[in-house]
C-alpha positions as CSV (number, residue, x, y, z in Angstrom):
1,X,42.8,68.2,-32.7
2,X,39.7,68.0,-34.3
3,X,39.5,68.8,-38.2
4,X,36.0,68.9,-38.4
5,X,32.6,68.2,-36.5
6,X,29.0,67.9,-38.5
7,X,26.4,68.9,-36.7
8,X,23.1,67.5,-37.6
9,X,19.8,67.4,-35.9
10,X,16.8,65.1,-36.5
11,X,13.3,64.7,-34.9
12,X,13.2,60.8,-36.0
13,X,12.3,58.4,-39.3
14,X,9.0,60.1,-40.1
15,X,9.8,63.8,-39.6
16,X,13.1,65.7,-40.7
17,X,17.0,66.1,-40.4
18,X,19.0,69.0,-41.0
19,X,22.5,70.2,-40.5
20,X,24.0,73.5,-38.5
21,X,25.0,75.4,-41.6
22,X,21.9,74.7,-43.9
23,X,23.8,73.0,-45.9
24,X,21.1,69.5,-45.9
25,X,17.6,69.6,-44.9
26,X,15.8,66.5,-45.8
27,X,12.2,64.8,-45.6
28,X,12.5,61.5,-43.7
29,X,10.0,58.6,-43.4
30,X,10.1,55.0,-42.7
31,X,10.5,52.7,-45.4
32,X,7.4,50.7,-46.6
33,X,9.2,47.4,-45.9
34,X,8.7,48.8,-42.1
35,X,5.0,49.9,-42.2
36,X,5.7,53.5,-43.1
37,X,4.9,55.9,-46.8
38,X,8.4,55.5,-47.6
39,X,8.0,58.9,-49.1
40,X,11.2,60.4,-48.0
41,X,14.9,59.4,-47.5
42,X,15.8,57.1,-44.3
43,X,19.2,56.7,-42.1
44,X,20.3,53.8,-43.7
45,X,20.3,55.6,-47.3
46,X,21.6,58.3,-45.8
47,X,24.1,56.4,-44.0
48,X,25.0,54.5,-47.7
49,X,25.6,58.0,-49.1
50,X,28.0,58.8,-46.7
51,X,29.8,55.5,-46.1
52,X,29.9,55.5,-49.9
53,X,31.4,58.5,-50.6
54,X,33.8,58.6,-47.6
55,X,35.5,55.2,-49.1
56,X,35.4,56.8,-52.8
57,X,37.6,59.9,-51.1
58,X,39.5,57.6,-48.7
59,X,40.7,55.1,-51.6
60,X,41.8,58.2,-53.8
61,X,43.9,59.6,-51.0
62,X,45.5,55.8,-51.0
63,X,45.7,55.5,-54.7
64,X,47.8,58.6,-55.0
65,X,50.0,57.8,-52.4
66,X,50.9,54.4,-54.4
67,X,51.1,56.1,-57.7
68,X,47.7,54.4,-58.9
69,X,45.6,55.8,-61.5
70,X,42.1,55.2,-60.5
71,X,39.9,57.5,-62.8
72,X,36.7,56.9,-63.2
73,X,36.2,55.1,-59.7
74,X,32.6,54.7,-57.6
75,X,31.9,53.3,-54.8
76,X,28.2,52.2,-53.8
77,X,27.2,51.2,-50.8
78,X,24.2,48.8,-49.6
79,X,23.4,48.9,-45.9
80,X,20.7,46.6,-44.6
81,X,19.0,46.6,-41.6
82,X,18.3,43.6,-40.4
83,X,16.6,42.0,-37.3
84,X,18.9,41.5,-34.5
85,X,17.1,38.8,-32.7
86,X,16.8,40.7,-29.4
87,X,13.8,42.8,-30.2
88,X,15.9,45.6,-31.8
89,X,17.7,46.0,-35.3
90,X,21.7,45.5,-36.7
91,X,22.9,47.1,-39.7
92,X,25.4,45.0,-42.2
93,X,27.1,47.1,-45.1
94,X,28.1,46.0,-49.5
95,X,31.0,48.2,-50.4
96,X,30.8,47.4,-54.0
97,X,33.7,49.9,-55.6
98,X,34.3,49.6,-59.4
99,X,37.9,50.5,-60.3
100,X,39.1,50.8,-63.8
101,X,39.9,47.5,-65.9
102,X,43.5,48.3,-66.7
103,X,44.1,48.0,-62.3
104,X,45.4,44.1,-61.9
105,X,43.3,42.0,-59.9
106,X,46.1,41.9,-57.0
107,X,46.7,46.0,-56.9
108,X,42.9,46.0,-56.5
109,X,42.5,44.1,-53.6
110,X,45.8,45.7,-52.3
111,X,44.2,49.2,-52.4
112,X,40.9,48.1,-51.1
113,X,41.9,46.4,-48.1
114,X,44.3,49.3,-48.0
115,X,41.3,51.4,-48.1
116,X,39.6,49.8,-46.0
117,X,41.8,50.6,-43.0
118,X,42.4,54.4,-43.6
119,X,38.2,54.9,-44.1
120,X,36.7,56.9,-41.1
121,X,33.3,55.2,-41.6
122,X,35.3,51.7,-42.0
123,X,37.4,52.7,-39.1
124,X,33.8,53.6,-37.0
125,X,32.3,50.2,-37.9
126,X,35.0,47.6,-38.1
127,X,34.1,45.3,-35.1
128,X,31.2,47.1,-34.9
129,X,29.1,45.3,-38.2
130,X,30.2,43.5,-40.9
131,X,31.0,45.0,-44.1
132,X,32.2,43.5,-47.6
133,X,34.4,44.6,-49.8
134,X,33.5,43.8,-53.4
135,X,35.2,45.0,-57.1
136,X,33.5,45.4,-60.1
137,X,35.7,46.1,-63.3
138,X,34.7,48.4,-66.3
């Protein structure tokens, strides 16, 4: 059973994309590094925002389940879009997620990889492109 289903609609990279409920309606254009203004978001930020906050969400579902205190976490995400040497484009995605100091080096990587594998947007893309998994401590 589905719990949810976004519904978004988009008439390409230089025009607009909005969803069913009103809830986002954005200006898009392509990036200067492809030719275009750049003088509105793209899919790949868009994409990063998403991926981004869906693993910030996902890894505080698996922190609480293994009792970890993880205040103060963020995750950014870097999506590139890259040539794919057949005439077309592949994307390849930085999770960079800083988790507090106090977490030992081992937990961390325990409850990113852990992460990792509960993630619907990881989940979507593993086998798919490749994504790293980075920490950064404050």
């Amino acid at each position: 059973m589905t719990h949810y289903t976004a519904i978004a609609t988009s008439t390409g990279r230089d025009g607009r994309a909005y969803s069913s409920d009103g809830r986002l309606d954005v200006g898009l254009a392509l990036q200067k590094e492809l030719g275009g203004t750049g003088d509105g978001t793209n899919p790949e930020q868009l994409f990063a925002a998403g991926y981004a906050a869906c693993f910030a969400t996902s890894m505080q579902l698996v922190a609480r389940r293994k009792h970890l205190d993880v205040t103060g976490l963020s995750v950014t995400a870097e999506v590139g879009l890259l040539p794919n040497g057949q005439g077309g484009f592949r994307l390849e995605v930085t999770l960079r997620t800083k988790l507090p100091e106090n977490l030992p080096s081992e937990v961390a990587d325990d409850l990113l990889e852990a992460t990792h594998q509960v993630c619907p947007y990881s989940n979507a893309t593993r086998g798919n492109i490749p994504v790293e998994l980075c920490t950064d401590r404050s």
